[in-house]
N, C-alpha and C positions, 0 to 999 in steps of 0.2 A: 750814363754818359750819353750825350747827344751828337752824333757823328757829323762830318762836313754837308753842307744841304739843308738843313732840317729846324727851326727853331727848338731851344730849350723848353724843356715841359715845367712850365711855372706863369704865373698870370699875374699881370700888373694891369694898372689901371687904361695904359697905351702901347702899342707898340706897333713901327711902320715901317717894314725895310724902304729904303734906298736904294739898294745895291747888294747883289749877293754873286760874288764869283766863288773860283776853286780859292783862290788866294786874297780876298780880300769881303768883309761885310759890313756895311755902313747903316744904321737903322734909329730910324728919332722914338724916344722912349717917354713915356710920363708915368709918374709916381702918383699915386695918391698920398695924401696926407696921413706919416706914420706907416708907409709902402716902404721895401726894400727889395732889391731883387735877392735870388740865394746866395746861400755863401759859395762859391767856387771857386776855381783855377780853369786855366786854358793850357794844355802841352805845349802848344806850336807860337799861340798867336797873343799878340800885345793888345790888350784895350786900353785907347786913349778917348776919353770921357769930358764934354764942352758942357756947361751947363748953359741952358739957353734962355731960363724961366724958373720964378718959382727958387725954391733953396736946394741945394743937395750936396753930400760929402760921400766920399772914397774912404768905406773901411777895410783896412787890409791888414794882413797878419804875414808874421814871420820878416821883419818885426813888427808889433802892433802898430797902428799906427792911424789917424783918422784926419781924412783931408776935405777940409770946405772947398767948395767948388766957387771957383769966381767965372763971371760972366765972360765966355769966349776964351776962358784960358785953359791949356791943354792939362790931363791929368793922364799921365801913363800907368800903367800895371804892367810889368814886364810877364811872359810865360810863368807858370808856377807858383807863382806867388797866387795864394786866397786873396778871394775880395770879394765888395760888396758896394752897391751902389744904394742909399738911402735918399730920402726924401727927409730934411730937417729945418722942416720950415712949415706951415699951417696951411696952406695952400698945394695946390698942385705946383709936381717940379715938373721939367721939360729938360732933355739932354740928347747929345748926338752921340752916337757911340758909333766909332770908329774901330774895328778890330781888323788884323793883318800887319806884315803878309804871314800866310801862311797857312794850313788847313785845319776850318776851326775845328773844332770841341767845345766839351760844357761840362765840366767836372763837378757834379755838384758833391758839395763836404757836408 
């Protein structure tokens, strides 16, 4: 588990906070090509996920479910739910990950 403050212990091809309070982390992310970040959950806090570049889809479970990302349009994960943020497209993807409110975590499964 990864406590409030701290990044997750997993390595993607980018990753740049914006913003990091008690209650809210905002941070632009890139994939490499066939890149996903882990499977997890958050207890507390929502990721809403913009794709900015490049291809990418929201995989999530309980129930399955896998979602293409369109440009500038919001994807929610509510607390608890598993998910996974992939790169599905041949190029580098680019994404805003917005998580809050609330203090994060990093559950990974």
């Amino acid at each position: 588990m990864t406590g409030a403050g701290t990044s997750p212990n997993y390595t993607i091809a980018d990753r740049q906070p914006i913003l990091e309070t008690s209650e809210a982390r905002v941070t632009l992310m890139t994939l490499a090509p066939g890149e996903a970040t882990p499977w997890h959950r958050h207890s507390h806090v929502a990721d809403t996920t913009f794709r900015l570049e490049g291809e990418a889809e929201v995989q999530a479970q309980e129930p399955d479910e896998t979602i293409r990302l369109l440009p500038g349009v919001p994807c929610r994960m509510e607390p608890g739910r598993p998910h996974r943020v992939a790169n599905a497209g041949p190029t580098p993807c680019r994404f805003l990950l917005v998580q809050g409110p609330g203090a994060y975590d990093f559950l990974k499964l």
